[in-house]
C-alpha positions as CSV (number, residue, x, y, z in Angstrom):
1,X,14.0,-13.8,19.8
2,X,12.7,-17.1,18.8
3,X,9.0,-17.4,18.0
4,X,6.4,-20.3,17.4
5,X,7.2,-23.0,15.0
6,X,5.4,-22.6,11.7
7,X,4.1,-25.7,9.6
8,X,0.8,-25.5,8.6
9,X,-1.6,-23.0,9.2
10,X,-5.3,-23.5,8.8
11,X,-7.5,-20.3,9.6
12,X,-10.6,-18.2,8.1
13,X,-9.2,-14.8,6.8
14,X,-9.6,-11.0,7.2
15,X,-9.9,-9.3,3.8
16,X,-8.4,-6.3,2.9
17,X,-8.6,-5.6,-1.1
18,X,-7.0,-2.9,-1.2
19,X,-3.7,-2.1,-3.5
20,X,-0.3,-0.1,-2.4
21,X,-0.8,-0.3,1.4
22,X,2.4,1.5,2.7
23,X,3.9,1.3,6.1
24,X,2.6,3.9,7.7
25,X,-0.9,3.1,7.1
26,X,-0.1,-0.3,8.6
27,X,1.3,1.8,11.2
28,X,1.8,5.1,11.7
29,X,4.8,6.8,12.5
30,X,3.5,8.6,15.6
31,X,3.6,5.1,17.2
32,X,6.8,4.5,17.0
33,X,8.3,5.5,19.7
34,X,8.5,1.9,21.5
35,X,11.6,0.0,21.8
36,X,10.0,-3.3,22.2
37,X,8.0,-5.4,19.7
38,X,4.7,-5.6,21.8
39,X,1.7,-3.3,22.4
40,X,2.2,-2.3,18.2
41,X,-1.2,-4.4,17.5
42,X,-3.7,-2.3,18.9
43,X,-2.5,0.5,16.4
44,X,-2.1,-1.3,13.4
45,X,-4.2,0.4,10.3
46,X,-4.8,3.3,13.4
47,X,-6.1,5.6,10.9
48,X,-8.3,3.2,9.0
49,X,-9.4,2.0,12.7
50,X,-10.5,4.5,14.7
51,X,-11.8,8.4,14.2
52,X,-10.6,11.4,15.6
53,X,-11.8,10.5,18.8
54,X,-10.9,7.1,19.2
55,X,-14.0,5.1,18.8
56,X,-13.5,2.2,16.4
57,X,-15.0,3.1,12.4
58,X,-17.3,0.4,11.7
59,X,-16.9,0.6,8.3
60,X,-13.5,-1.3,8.7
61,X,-12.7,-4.6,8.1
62,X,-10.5,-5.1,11.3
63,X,-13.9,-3.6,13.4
64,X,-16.4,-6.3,11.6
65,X,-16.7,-9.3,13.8
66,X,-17.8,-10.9,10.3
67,X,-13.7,-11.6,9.8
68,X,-11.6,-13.3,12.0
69,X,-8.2,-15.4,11.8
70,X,-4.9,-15.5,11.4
71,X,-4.7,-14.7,7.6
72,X,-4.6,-11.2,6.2
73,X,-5.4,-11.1,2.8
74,X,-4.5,-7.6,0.7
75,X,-4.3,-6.1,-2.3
76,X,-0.9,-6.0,-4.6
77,X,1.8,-4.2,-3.5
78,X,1.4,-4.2,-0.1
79,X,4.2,-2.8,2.8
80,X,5.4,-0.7,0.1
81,X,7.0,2.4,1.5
82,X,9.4,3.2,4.1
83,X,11.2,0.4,5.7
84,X,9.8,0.6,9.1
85,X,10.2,-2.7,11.0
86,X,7.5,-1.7,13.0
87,X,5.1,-2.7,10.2
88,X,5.6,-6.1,10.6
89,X,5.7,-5.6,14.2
90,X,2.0,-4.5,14.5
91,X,0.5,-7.2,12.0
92,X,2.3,-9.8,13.8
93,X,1.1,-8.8,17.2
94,X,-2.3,-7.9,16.3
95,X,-2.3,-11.8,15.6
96,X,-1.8,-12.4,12.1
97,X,0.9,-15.0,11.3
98,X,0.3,-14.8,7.5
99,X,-0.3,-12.1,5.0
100,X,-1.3,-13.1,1.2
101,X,-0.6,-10.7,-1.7
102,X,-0.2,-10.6,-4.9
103,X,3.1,-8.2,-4.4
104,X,5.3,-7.4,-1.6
105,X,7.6,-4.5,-1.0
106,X,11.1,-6.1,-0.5
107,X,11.7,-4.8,2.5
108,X,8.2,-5.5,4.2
109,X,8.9,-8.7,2.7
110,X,12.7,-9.2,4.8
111,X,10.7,-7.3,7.7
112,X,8.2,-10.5,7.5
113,X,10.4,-12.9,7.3
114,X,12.6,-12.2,10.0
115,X,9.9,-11.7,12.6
116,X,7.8,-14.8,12.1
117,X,5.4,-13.3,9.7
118,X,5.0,-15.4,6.4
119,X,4.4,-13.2,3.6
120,X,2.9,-15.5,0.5
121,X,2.7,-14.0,-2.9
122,X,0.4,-15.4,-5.6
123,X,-1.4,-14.4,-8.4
124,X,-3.3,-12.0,-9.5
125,X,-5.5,-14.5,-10.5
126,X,-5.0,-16.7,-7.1
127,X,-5.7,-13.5,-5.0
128,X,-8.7,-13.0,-6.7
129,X,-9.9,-16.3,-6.0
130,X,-8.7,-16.0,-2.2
131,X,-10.9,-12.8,-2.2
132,X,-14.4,-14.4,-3.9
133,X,-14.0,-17.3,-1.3
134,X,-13.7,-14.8,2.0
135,X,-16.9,-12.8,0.3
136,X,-19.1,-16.1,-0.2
137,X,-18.3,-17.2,2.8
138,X,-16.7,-15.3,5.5
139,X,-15.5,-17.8,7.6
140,X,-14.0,-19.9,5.2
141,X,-10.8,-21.4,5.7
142,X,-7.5,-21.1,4.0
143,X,-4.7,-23.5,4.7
144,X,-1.2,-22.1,4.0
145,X,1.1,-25.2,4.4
146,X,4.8,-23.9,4.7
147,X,6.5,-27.5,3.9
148,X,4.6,-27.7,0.4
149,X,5.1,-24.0,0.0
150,X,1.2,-24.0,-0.9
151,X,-1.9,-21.9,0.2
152,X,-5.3,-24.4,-0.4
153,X,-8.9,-22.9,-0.4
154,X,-11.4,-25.0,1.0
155,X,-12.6,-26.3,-2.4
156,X,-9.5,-27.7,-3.4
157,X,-8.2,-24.9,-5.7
158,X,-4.0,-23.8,-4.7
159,X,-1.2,-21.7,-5.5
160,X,2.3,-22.6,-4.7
161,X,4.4,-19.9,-3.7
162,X,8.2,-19.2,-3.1
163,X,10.4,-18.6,0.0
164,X,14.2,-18.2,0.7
165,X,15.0,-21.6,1.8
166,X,16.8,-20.4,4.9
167,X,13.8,-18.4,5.8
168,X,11.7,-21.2,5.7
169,X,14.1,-23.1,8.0
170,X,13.6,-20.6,10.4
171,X,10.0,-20.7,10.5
172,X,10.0,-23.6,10.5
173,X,11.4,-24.2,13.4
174,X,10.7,-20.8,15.3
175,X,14.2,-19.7,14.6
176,X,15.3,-16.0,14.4
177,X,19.6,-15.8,12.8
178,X,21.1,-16.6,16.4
179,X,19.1,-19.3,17.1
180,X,19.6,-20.7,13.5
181,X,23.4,-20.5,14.4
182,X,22.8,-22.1,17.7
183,X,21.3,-24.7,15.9
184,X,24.7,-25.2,13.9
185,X,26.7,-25.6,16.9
186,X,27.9,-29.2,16.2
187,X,28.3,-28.7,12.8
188,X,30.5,-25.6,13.3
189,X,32.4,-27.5,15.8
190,X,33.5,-30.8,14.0
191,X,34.5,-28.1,11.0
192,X,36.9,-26.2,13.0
193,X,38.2,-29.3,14.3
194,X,38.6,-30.5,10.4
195,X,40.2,-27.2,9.2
């Protein structure tokens, strides 16, 4: 399933400075039961969320109208445990199209990637500097430029960060694998013609 096309992304933030967020506080594995990728939003970080009855904690960051955007920034080591797709899933279609770590689990990472989600790893340092902006000002904005492979704060100060260059491809041009091969159509064409 294709998604939007990713270039640039310019958006205040939602900070979340905590370390070794696993998948199933992203989402919990009660909520799994789905089959389809929508409806996982409104339970993402259910347990940091909500109480026991349901009404929204407003001690958390996703329940404080102070944060809004398409940027969620957390602490290192974030999606680390199981490999739940789902994790992805619920970030994506809470409305977040970028999450900004200092560390990835590999998998959350792959999970990201292949379901439009950009996960951009900096610093220590750079994450630190991502969160003292967000504090000063909570509706400061962060651009994450995909082409350039660079995250800018609004006083100038960037980090460049990697990506697989086939991923980037694909977000680039709101490609998921089978549309990327669609896209080689021609290409695969004139080579079996050649061979």
């Amino acid at each position: 399933m294709s998604k939007e096309k990713f270039t640039t992304l310019k958006s205040a933030a939602v900070p979340l400075p905590i370390e070794n967020i696993d998948t199933d506080q992203i989402i919990p594995a009660r909520f799994l039961k789905a089959t389809t990728r929508e409806g996982f939003g409104e339970n993402l970080f259910r347990d940091w969320r909500y109480d026991g009855e349901g009404k929204p904690k407003a001690d958390f960051v996703l329940n404080d109208q102070t944060y809004t955007g398409k940027v969620l920034v957390a602490g290192k080591n974030f999606g680390c445990g199981s490999s739940r797709e789902h994790a992805a899933w619920a970030i994506y279609d809470y409305g977040f199209r970028v999450v900004i770590s200092s560390f990835f689990a590999d998998i959350f990472k792959n999970n990201a990637l292949n379901n439009a989600l950009l996960p951009v790893q900096v610093s220590d340092a750079f994450l630190k500097k991502v969160f003292e902006a967000i504090r000063k000002n909570p509706s400061t904005a962060i651009t994450v430029d995909l082409q350039n492979q660079k995250v800018v704060l609004e006083d100038g100060t960037s980090e460049n960060f990697e990506i697989n260059a086939y991923k980037k491809t694909c977000l680039a041009n709101g490609y998921d694998d089978i549309d990327y091969l669609i896209s080689l159509r021609d290409e695969i064409k004139q080579f079996e013609l050649t061979h």
